[in-house]
C-alpha positions as CSV (number, residue, x, y, z in Angstrom):
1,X,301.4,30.2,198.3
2,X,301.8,28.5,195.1
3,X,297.9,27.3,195.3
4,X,296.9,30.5,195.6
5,X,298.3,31.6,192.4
6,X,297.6,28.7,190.8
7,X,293.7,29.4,191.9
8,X,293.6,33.2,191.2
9,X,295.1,32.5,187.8
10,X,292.3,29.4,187.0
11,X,289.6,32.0,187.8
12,X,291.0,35.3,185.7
13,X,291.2,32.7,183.0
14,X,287.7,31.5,183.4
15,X,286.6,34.8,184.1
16,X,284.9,33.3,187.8
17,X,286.9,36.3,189.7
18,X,285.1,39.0,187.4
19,X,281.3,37.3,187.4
20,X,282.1,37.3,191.2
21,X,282.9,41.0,191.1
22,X,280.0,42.0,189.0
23,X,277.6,40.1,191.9
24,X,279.8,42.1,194.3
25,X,279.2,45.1,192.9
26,X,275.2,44.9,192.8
27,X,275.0,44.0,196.3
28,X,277.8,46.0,197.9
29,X,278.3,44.7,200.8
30,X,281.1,46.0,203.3
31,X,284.5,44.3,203.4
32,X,286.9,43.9,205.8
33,X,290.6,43.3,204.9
34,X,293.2,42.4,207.6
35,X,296.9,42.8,207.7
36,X,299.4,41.1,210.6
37,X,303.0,41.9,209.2
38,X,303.7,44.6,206.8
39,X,307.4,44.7,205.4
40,X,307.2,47.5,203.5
41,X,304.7,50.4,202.9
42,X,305.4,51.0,199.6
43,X,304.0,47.6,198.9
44,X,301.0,48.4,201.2
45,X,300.4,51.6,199.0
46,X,300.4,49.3,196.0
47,X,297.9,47.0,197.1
48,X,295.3,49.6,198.3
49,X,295.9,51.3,194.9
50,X,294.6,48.1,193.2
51,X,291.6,47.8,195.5
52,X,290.6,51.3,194.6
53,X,291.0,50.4,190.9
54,X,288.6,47.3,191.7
55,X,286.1,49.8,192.8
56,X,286.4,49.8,196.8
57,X,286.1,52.7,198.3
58,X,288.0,53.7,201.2
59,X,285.4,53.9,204.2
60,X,285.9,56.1,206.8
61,X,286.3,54.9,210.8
62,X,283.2,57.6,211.8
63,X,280.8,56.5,209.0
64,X,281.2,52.8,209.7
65,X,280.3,53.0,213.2
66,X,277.2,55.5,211.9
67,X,276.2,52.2,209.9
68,X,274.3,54.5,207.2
69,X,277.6,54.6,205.2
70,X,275.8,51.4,202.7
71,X,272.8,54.2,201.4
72,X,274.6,56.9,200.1
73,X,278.1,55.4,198.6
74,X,279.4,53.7,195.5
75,X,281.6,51.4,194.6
76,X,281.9,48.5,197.4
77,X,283.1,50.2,200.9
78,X,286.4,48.5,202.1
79,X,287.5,48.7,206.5
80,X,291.2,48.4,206.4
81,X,291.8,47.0,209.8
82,X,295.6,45.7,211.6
83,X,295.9,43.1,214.2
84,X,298.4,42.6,217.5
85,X,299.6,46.6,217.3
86,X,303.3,45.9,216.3
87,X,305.7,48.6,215.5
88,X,305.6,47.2,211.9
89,X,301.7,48.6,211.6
90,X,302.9,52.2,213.3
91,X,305.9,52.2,211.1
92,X,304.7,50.9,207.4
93,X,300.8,50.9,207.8
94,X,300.2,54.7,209.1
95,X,302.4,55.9,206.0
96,X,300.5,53.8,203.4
97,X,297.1,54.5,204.7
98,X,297.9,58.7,205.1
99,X,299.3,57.9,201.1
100,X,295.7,56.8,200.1
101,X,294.0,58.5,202.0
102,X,292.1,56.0,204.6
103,X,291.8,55.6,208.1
104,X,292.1,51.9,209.9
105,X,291.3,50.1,213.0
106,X,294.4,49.1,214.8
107,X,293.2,46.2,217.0
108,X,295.5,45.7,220.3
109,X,297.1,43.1,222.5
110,X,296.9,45.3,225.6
111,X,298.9,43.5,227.5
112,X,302.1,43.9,225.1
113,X,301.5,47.4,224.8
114,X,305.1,48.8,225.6
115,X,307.2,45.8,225.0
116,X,309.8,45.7,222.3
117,X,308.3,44.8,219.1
118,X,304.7,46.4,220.2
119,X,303.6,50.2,220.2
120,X,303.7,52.2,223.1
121,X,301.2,53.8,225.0
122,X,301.5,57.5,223.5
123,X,301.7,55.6,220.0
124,X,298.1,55.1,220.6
125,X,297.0,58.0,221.7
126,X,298.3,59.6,218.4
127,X,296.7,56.9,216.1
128,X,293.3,57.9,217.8
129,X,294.2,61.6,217.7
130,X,295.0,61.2,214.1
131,X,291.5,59.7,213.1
132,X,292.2,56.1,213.3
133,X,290.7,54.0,215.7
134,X,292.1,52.0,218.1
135,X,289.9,48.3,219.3
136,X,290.5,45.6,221.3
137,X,292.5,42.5,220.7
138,X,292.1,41.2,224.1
139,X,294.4,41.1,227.1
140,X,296.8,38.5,226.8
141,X,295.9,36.6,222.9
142,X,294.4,33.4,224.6
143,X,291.9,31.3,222.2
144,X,288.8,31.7,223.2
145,X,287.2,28.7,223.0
146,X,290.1,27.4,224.9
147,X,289.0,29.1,228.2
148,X,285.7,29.8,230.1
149,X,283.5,32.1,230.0
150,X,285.3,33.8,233.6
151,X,288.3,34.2,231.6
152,X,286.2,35.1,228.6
153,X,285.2,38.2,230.5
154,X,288.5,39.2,232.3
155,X,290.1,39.7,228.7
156,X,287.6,41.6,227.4
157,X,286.8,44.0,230.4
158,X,290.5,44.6,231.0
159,X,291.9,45.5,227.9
160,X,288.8,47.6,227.0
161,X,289.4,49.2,230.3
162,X,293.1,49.7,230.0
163,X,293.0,51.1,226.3
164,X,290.3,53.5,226.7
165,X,292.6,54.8,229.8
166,X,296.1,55.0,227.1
167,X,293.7,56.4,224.2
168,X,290.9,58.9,226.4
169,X,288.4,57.3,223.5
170,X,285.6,54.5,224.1
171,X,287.0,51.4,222.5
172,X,283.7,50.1,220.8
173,X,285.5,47.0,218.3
174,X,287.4,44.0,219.5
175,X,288.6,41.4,217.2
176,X,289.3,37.5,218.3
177,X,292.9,36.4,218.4
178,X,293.5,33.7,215.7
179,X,289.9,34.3,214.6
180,X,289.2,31.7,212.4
181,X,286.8,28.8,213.1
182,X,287.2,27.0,216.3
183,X,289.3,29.3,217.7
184,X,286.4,30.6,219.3
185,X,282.4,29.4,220.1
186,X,278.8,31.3,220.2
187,X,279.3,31.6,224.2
188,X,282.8,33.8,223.2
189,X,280.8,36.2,221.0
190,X,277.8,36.4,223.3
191,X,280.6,37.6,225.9
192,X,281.4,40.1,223.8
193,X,278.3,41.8,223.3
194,X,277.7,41.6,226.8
195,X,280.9,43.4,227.2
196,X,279.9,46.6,225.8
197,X,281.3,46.2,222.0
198,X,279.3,47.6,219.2
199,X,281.1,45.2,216.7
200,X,282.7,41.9,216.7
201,X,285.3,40.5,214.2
202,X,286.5,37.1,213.1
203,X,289.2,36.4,210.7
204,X,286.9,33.9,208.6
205,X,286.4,35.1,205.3
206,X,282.7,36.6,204.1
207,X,281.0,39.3,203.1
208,X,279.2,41.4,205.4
209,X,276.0,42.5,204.4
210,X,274.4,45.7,206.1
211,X,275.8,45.0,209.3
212,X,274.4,47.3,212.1
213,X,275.5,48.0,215.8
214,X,275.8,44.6,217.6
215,X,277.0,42.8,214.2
216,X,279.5,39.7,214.1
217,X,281.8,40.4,211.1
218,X,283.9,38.6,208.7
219,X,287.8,39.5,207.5
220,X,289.7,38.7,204.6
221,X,293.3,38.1,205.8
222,X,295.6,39.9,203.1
223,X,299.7,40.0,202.3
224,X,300.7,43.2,201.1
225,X,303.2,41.6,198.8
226,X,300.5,39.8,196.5
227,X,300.0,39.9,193.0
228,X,296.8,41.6,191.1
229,X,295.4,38.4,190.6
230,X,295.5,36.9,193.9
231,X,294.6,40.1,195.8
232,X,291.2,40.3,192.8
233,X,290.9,36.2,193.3
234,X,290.3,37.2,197.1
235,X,288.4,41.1,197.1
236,X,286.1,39.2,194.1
237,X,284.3,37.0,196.5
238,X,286.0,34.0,194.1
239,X,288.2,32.7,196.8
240,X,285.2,32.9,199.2
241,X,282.5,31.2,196.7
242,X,285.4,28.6,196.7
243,X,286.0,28.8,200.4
244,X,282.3,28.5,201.9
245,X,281.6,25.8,198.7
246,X,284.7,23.7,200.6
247,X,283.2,23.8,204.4
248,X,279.4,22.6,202.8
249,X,280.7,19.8,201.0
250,X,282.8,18.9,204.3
251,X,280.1,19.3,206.5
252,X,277.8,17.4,204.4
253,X,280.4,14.7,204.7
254,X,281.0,14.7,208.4
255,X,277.0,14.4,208.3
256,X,276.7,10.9,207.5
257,X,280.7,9.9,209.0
258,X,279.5,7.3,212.0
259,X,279.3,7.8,215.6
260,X,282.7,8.0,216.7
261,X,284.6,10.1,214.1
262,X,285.2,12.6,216.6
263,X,287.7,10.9,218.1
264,X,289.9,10.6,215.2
265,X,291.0,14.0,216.2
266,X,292.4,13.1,219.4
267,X,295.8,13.8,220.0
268,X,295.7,10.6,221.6
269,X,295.3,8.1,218.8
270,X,297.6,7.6,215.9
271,X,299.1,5.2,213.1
272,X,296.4,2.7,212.0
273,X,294.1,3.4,215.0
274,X,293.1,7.2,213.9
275,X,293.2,6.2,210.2
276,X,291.1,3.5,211.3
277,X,288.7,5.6,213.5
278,X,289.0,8.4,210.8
279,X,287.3,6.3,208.6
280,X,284.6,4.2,210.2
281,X,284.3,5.8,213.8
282,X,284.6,2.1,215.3
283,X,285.5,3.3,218.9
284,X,284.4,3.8,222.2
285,X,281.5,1.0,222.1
286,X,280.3,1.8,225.6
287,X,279.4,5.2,225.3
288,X,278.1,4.2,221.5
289,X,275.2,1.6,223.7
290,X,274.4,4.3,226.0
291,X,273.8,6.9,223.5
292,X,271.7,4.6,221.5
293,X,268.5,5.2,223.4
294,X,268.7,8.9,223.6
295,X,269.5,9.3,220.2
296,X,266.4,7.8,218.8
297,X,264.4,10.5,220.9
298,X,266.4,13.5,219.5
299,X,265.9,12.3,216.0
300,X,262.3,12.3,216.7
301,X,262.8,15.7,218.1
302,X,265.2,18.2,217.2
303,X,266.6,20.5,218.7
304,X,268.0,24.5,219.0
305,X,269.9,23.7,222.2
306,X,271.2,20.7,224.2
307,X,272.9,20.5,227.1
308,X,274.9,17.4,227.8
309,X,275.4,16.9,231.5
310,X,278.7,14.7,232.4
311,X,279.8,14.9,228.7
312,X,283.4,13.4,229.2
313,X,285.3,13.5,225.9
314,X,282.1,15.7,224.3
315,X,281.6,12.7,221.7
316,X,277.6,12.9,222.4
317,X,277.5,16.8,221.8
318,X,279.9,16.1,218.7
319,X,277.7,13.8,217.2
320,X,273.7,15.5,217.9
321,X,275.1,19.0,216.2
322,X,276.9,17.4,213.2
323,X,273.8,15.3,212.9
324,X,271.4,18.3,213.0
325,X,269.3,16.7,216.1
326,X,270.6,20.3,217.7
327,X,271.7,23.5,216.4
328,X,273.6,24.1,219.3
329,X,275.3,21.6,222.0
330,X,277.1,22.3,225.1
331,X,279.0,19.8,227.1
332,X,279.3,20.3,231.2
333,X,282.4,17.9,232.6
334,X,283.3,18.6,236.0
335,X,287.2,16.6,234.1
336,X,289.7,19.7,233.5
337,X,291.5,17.7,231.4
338,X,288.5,16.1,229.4
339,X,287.0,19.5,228.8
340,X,290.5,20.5,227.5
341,X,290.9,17.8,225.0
342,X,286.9,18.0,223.5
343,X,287.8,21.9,223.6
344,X,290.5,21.2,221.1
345,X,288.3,18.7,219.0
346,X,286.3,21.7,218.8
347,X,288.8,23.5,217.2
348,X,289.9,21.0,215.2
349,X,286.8,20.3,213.6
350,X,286.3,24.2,213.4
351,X,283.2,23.8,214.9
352,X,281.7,26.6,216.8
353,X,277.8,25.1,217.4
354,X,279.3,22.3,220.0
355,X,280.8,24.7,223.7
356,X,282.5,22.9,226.8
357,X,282.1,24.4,230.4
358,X,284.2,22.7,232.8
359,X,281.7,22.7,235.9
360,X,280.5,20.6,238.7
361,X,276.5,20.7,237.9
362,X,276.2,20.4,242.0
363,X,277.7,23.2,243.1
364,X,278.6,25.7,240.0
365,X,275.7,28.1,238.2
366,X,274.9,26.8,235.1
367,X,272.1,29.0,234.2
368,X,268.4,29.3,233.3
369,X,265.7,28.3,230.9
370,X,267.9,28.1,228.1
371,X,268.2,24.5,226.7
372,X,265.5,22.6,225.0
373,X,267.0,19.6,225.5
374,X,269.2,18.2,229.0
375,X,270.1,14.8,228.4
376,X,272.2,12.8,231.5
377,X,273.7,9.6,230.6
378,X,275.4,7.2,233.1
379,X,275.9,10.6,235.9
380,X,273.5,10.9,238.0
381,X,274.3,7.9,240.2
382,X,277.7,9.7,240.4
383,X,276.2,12.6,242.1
384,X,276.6,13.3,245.9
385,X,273.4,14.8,245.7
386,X,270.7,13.4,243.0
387,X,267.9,15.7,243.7
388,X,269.5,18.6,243.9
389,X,271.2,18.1,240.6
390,X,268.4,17.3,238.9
391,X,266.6,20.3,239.9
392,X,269.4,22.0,238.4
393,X,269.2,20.2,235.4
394,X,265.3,21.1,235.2
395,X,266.1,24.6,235.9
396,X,268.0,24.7,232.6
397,X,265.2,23.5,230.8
398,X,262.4,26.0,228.6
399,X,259.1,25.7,228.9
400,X,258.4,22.2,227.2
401,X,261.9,21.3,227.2
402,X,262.9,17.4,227.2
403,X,264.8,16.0,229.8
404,X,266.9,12.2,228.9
405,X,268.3,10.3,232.0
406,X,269.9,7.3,232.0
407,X,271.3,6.1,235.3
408,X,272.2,2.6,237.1
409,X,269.6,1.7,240.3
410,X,271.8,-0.5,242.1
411,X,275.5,-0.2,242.8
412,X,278.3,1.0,240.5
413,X,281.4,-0.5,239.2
414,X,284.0,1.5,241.4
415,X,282.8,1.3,245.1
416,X,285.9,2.3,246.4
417,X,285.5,5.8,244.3
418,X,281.8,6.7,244.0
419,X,278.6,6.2,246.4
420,X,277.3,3.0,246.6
421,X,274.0,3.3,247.6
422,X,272.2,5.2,244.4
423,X,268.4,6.3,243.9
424,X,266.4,4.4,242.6
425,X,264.0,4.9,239.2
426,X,260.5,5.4,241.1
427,X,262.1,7.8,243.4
428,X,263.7,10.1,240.3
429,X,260.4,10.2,238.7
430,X,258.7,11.2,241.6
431,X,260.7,14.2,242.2
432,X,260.6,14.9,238.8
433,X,256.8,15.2,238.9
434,X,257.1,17.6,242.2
435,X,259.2,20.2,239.5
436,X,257.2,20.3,237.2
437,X,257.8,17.4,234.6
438,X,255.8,15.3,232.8
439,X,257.2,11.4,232.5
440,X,256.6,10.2,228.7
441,X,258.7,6.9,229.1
442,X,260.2,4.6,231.8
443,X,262.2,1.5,230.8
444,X,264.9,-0.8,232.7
445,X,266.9,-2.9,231.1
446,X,269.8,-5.0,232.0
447,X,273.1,-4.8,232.2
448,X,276.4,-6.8,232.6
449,X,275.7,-9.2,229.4
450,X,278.2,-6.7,227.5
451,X,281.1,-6.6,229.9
452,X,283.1,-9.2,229.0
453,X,282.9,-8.2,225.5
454,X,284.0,-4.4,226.3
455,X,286.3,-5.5,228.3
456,X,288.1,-6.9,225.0
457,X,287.4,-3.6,223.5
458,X,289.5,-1.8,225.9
459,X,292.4,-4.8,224.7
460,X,292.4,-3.7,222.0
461,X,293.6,-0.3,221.9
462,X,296.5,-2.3,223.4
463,X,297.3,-4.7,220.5
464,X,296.5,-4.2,217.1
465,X,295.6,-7.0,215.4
466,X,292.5,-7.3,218.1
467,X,291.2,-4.0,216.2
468,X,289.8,-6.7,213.4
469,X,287.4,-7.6,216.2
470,X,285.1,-4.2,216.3
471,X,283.1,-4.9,213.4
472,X,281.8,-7.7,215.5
473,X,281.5,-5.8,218.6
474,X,279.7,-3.3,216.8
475,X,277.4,-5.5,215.5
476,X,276.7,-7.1,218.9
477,X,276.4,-3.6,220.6
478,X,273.2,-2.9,218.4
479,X,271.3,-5.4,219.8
480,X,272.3,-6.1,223.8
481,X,271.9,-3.9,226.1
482,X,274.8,-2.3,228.2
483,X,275.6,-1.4,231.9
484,X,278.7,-0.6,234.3
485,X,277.3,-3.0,236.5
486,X,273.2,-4.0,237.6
487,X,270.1,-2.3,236.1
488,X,270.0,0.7,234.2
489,X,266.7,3.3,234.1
490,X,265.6,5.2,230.8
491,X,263.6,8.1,231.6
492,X,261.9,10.6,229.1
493,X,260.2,14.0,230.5
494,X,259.5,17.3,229.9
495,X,259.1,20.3,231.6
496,X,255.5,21.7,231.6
497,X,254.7,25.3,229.6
C-alpha cells in the first residue's frame, strides 16, 4: 500500500525505525510474524533473509513452547507462523522455511482440510513429522465475537479434536480467524484457555514480552513481496509505536464523544442522520432519560464488571466501558437480532471490553459471582417471573456488588404484549432484603410528562428537517423525568460480603 511506503520511508529518513530497533533489541521480546498468501518462495526466502540481517533469530517450535528460549538467546527471537492451511503454505512456505533453516506453525481451518485449494490430511501429518507444528484455526472460520459462547466451544473442541486425530500430536496453539480487534471479545479468549490451549494468538500487532504457558499473543501480519523498508518499518516496532499511538488518541476521543455515538455505527442509519449522530450522539432520547439515574451511581462508583440486563441495542454497555465507569461490560438481550446488531458495533468499534449474550435471564444460566455491577433498566416489569429473575440477577453479583433497577409499578405501554399486572417497589425491596441486599436508595418519580415529546422524536427519524428539533429535546430530557407509561421505581442495593 502506497501509505505504507510512504510511512516506512518517513521513518528510515528520520531514523524512528532504527531508535525503535535499538529499544527492540534491549528488551527482546518475542515476535510473531504471520503470512496468509504466499506467491512465491523465493520471495519468502528473501524476506526471512532480511529479518535475519535485522537480528531475528529463527526460534525453534520445541523451545517456544519450553518458554525459557528468552534467557539464553540473542538477537530478538522471531515465530514464523501461517494461517487457513492452503496449498500455497505447503507448496512455497515449507521450501522457504527448509531454505533458512526455521520451523513454523501452520494454523488450520479443520473443516477445509481436504478441499481443493486446502492441504490434505497426510499433508499434515508430514508438516508435524517434519518438525513443524500444526495449531488450530478453528472449525469452520466463524468470528468469534459474532457467536456465543456454545458455538465458541464447539469450534474449538472439534477442530482440536479432529487435527490431533490427522496429525497423532497434541495441538496446544489456536489462532482467531480475522484476529484483529473486534473480531473477537475477553469471553472468546477465556474459551480458549478453558479449551485446553497453551497459547492464544491475535492478528493485532505488539510485542510479546516473556510470554509463558497460558499467554494471549500478538502477530504482525506480513507480505512476502515487501520492500526492506517496509518489512524494517514493521519488525522495528515503528509501525506499532505508530499503530497503538493511533487507537490511544482514538479512544481518548470516543471518551468524551456523547451518549449516543454508538449508534452512528448502525448499519441502520445513514446520509445526514449518521453524520449527524456521528458527531453529537443526539439519538435515542428515551433510553438517554433512563440511563441518566444509573449513570450518576457508576460515576460515583466504578467498576471491573457490569452486567446489563435487557441491554437492547447495547448502547448502555457502549457507553459505561468507553467512559471507564467499567472495565468490562456485558449485555444480556433475550432479541437475536438486537444482540446481532450491538455484536457488530462491537466489532466496529474494535472493542473487545463490551460482550453480548443473547439469553432469556429467566430461564438460561448466566453464571455466578462475577459482576460488580447488575444494573436493570425498564425489564423487570417485562418479566413473567420478577422474583425469580431477580435472584438471578443477585446470584451474579460479588460480594459487595451493586445492583441498579429501574422498573414501572403500574401498567405498561403494550397490554396486549406484556403482563399487566407488575410488582410493585415495596415488594422488590423486600425480596431483595430476604437475598441478601442492602437498599441504599428508593425514589419514584413520574412518568408520561415526556411522551408526547418522544413521540416527535420517533417523527423524526421519519423526516429530516424535524432532526433540527433534538437539541431541544435534549435539553428538555435533562430536566423531566421519563416513563413508558405511570410511575417508575429507582432502586440502589448491594449484595452483603
Amino acid at each position: 500500500m502506497r501509505k505504507n511506503k510512504f510511512a516506512s520511508h518517513v521513518a528510515k529518513v528520520t531514523g524512528f525505525s532504527a531508535l525503535m530497533h535499538r529499544i527492540q533489541l534491549r528488551r527482546r521480546p518475542l515476535r510473531v510474524i504471520t503470512y496468509h498468501s504466499i506467491l512465491s518462495s523465493e520471495s519468502l526466502y528473501h524476506q526471512l533473509c532480511m529479518l535475519k540481517d535485522l537480528r531475528f533469530f529463527p526460534l525453534a517450535v520445541e523451545d517456544f513452547l519450553t518458554t525459557q528460549w528468552h534467557r539464553n538467546q540473542e538477537g530478538i527471537p522471531l515465530l514464523v507462523t501461517f494461517d487457513d492451511g492452503t496449498e500455497d503454505h505447503l507448496r512455497h512456505g515449507v521450501p522457504a522455511l527448509e531454505k533458512a533453516g526455521m520451523k513454523g506453525i501452520f494454523f488450520i481451518i479443520a473443516d477445509r482440510v481436504g478441499r481443493k485449494g486446502y492441504m490434505q490430511a497426510h499433508h499434515l501429518r508430514e508438516l508435524a513429522a517434519a518438525g513443524h507444528l500444526v495449531g488450530s484455526h478453528s472449525f469452520t472460520h466463524p468470528r468469534f465475537s459474532a457467536i456465543n459462547r456454545d458455538e465458541m466451544k464447539k469450534e474449538l473442541v472439534d477442530s482440536r479434536k479432529l487435527l490431533e486425530d490427522m496429525t497423532g500430536k497434541p495441538v496446544e496453539t489456536f489462532a482467531f480467524p480475522y484476529g484483529r480487534l473486534g473480531d473477537f471479545n475477553f469471553a472468546a479468549v477465556e474459551e480458549v484457555f478453558s479449551a485446553g490451549y497453551k497459547f492464544c494468538f491475535s492478528a493485532v500487532r505488539g510485542w510479546n514480552q516473556n510470554p509463558g504457558a497460558g499467554s494471549f499473543l500478538f502477530r504482525d501480519s506480513l507480505q512476502p513481496e515487501w520492500s526492506k523498508n517496509e518489512t524494517a518499518f514493521f519488525m522495528s516496532g515503528a509501525a506499532q509505536f505508530v499503530y497503538h499511538g493511533m487507537v490511544k488518541v482514538r479512544d481518548l476521543s470516543m471518551s468524551v464523544m456523547p451518549l449516543g455515538f454508538e449508534y452512528a455505527f448502525y448499519p441502520r442509519w445513514r446520509g445526514v442522520a449518521r453524520l449527524l449522530i456521528a458527531l453529537t450522539g443526539l439519538v435515542d432520547l428515551p433510553a438517554r432519560v433512563r440511563f441518566q439515574r444509573a449513570l450518576k451511581e457508576l460515576k460515583k462508583n466504578r467498576v471491573e464488571v457490569l452486567v446489563d440486563i435487557g441491554t437492547g441495542l447495547g448502547l448502555f454497555p457502549f457507553y459505561v466501558v468507553r467512559r471507564r465507569f467499567a472495565k468490562k461490560a456485558m449485555g444480556i438481550e433475550i432479541n437475536p437480532e438486537a444482540v446481532v446488531q450491538a455484536r457488530e458495533v462491537a466489532r466496529r468499534l474494535e472493542n473487545i471490553r463490551v460482550h453480548f449474550e443473547e439469553k432469556d435471564i429467566e430461564k438460561d444460566a448466566l453464571g455466578y459471582g462475577f459482576a460488580d455491577c447488575v444494573v436493570c433498566l425498564e425489564t423487570l416489569q417485562y418479566m413473567q417471573d420478577p422474583f425469580e429473575a431477580l435472584n438471578r440477577m443477585v446470584a451474579l453479583l460479588t460480594d459487595g456488588g451493586l445492583l441498579l433497577l429501574r422498573f414501572h409499578e403500574k401498567d405498561v405501554r403494550d397490554r396486549d404484549l406484556f403482563r399487566r399486572n407488575t410488582v410493585s417497589g415495596e415488594e422488590v425491596a423486600e425480596h431483595l432484603k430476604t437475598q441478601g441486599m442492602t437498599i441504599y436508595t428508593f425514589q419514584r418519580g413520574p412518568g408520561r410528562v415526556m411522551r408526547s415529546l418522544f413521540q416527535m422524536f420517533d417523527a423524526s427519524l421519519k423526516f429530516r428537517p424535524l432532526l433540527l428539533l433534538y437539541p431541544l429535546m435534549v435539553a428538555f430530557s435533562r430536566f423531566l423525568p421519563y416513563g413508558n407509561a405511570g410511575e417508575y421505581v429507582f432502586i440502589k442495593a448491594r449484595k452483603k460480603s
